[in-house]
Residue, then its C-alpha position, 0 to 999 in steps of 0.5 A: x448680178x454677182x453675188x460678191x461685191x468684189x472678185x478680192x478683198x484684202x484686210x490690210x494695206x502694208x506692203x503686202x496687201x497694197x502690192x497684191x491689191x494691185x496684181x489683182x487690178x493688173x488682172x482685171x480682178x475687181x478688189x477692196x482693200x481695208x485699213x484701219x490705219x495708214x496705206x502702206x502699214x508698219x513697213x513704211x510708217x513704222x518700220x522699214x523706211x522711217x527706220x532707215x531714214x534715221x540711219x541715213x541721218x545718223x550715219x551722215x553726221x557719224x562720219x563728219x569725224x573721217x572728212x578731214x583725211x579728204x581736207x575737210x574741215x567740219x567745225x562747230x558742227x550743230x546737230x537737231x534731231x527733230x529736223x531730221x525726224x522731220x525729214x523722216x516724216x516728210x520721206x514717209x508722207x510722200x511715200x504713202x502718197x504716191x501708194x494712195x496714188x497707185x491704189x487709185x489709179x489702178x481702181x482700187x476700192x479702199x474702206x478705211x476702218x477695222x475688218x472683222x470676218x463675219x464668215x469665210x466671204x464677208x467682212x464687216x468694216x464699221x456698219x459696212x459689210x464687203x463681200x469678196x469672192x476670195x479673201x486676202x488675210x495681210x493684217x501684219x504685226x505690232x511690237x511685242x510686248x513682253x511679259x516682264x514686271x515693269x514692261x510699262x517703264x519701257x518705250x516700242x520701236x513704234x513710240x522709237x520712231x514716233x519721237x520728235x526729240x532725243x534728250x536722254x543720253x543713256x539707252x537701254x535695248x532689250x532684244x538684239x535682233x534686227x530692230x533692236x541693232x539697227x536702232x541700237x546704230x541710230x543712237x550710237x552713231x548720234x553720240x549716245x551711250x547704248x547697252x543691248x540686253x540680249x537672251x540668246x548667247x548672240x545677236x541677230x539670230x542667222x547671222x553666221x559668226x565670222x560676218x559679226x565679228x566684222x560687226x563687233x569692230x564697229x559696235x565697239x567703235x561706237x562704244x555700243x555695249x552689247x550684253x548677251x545671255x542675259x534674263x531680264x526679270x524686271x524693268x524699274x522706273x530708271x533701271x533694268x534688273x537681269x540674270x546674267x551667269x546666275x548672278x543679279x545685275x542692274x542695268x541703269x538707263x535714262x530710257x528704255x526700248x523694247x525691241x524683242x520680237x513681234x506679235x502677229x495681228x491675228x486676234x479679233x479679226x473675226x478667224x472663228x466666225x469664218x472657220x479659220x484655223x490658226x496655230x498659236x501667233x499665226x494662220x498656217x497656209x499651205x504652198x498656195x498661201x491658203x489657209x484651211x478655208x479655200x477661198x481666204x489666204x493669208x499672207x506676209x506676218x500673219x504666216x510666221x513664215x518670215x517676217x520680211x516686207x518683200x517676202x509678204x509682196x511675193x506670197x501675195x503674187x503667189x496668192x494671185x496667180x492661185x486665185x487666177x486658177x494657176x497652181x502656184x506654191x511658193x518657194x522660200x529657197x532664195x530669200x535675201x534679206x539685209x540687216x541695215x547696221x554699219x557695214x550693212x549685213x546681207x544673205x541670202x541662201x543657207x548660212x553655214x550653220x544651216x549647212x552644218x545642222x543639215x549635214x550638207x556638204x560644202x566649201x566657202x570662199x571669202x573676199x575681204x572688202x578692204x581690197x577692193x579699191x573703190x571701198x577703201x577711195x569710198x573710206x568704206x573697207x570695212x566688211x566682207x563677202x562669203x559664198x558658201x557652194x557645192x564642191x563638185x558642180x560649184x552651185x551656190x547654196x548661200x551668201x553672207x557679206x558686210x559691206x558698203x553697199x551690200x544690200x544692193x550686191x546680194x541681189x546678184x547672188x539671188x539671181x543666179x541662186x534663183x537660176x541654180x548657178x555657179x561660181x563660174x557664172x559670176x566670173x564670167x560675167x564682166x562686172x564695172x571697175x571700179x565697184x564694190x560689186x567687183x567683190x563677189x566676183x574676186x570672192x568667186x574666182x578664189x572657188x573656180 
């Protein structure tokens, strides 16, 4: 008899730990997966998908005001937020249902509580102690609480989306990053007044500027105000107290989000009594995903890599493949990622100023989506498409666009960035007209 109750045990189920729970069962590897909250972690209950729900129902109601050029006419139109926070919650139970239901067909032990290590094959679940050959470390992250006097006068993106109704009017935003814009879009796009509060001279970090000056036109639309370089010292019952230009200025709100960052999940998991060494906020891995001890990985947040859902998926496959006895590093080169604001952002590859600070020469063609006959019939031309290539070979080192549909489009550009391709693969490869995909292959043929 083995000495391990299983051949893996993974401690958290997110995307990461459930997806990886499942490439083990794919490879006949016994694995227990533990939670101590909801299968499918921040992503599906608290992040990406319900997030995204209330962006699909509020960019619905958003563009009633452009139906009537199609002669639609949308009078006496009602509005009841807490139906479609009922539509969110019913898209996430049925999603989390159909994991459960996967990790149980595919024979995957789950132990539902809190996972502490108890040394580098043990951990203790309640009273209950799972053995595992190798250890998965997937335990994701949680907003950021911010160390700023009156923090408590404030709400997170998980009390956000936790909200039955929406009653107050004017929204204070702390922090202009992904989860900060996109919210910022949900309450705009449902009439509220919102004014973002940003430290850094510009929102979404690793956005190149000429993709957010095509933001600005619809943050402007929305009358979101955006306020950047701007300290905030204090946070009162109904009103934020900042720095901006060295001067004292008070920011009044009805209520107040926090969305400046978040705090990987690596405190009392039980890291020392297993000899795990972390660096500040995370667990350092090398290519293989391992951390210091061989046998325990570490994937997803808790890496400080990227925080991305699909990123956490992937470094589990490659966690698999290792622990399979294969010698897999991960490679992050092409990474795409989406910024689901209005028109949605995409990239993927270096951003021009990764291109700068690096001293890599390159050149970039652009293709505005306003052109393209399906995004202006769709009332969708807003927004546009950049490749950034190598001059002599025309290789791709990266892509950013804004446009309807982005998200689905930067696929192609991953794909032959994946394969070291090049412009001219793109143009000689027929696309359907009429698409909006149509854009990256005119964008294309301008560098060939």
């Amino acid at each position: 008899m083995s000495e391990y109750d299983f051949d893996v045990v993974i401690l958290g189920a997110g995307p990461g730990g459930y997806e990886t729970a499942l490439k083990c069962r794919k490879n006949d590897l016994s694995v227990c997966l533990i939670e101590k909250g909801e299968t499918g972690g921040t992503c599906l209950n608290r992040g990406c998908i319900p997030t995204k729900a209330l962006l699909h129902g509020s960019e619905k109601l958003h563009e009633l005001a452009d139906l009537e050029v199609l002669g639609i006419k949308a009078e006496n139109v009602t509005f009841d937020y807490s139906v479609l926070a009922q539509y969110k919650n019913s898209i996430v139970a049925k999603l989390r249902s159909n994991v459960e239901m996967m990790l149980k067909k595919a024979g995957v032990v789950c132990r539902q509580g809190y996972g502490r290590l108890k040394d580098a094959h043990t951990i203790e679940v309640g009273e209950e102690c799972v053995r595992g050959k190798d250890i998965i470390l997937a335990t994701g992250s949680s907003p950021l609480v911010l160390p700023v006097k009156g923090i408590e006068n404030t709400i997170n993106s998980d009390q956000f989306l936790a909200m039955e109704q929406l009653e107050d009017e004017n929204w204070a935003i702390i922090g202009g990053g992904v989860i900060g814009m996109e919210l910022a879009f949900v309450l705009g796009q449902l009439g509220r007044k919102v004014t973002v509060v940003e430290m850094m001279p510009s929102i979404l970090p690793g956005v190149d500027a000429s993709i957010l000056k095509w933001l600005n036109r619809s943050i402007k639309k929305l009358g979101i105000k955006v306020i950047t370089s701007a300290r905030v010292e204090r946070i009162e019952k109904d009103r934020i107290i900042y720095t901006y230009k060295d001067r004292q200025e008070e920011l009044p709100f009805d209520k107040c989000l926090a969305a400046a960052g978040r705090k990987n999940n690596i405190d009392d998991i039980g890291l020392e009594a297993a000899g795990v060494i972390r660096e500040r906020n995370r667990i350092p891995v090398d290519g293989q995903l391992r951390t210091n001890v061989e046998n325990i990985y570490a994937i997803g947040d808790v890496t400080g890599i990227k925080q991305l859902a699909h990123v956490a998926t992937y470094q589990g496959s490659v966690a698999v493949e290792n622990i399979l006895g294969y010698d897999v590093k991960a490679d992050y080169s092409v990474i795409p990622a989406c910024i689901f604001v209005s028109p949605v952002i995409s990239m993927v590859g270096l951003s021009e100023k990764e291109l700068q600070d690096k001293g890599i020469e390159y050149e970039s063609v652009s293709y505005n989506v306003g052109a393209n006959g399906k995004a202006l019939l769709s009332q969708k031309g807003e927004g546009t498409v950049i490749i950034y290539y190598r001059k002599e070979d025309k290789k791709i080192l990266g892509c950013q666009m804004i446009a309807e549909s982005s998200s689905e489009m930067i696929n192609e550009i991953s794909v032959i960035m994946k394969k070291d391709g090049t412009l001219m693969d793109i143009v000689s490869t027929v696309h359907p007209h009429p698409t909006i995909g149509e854009i990256v292959k005119e964008a294309s043929e301008k560098g060939c």
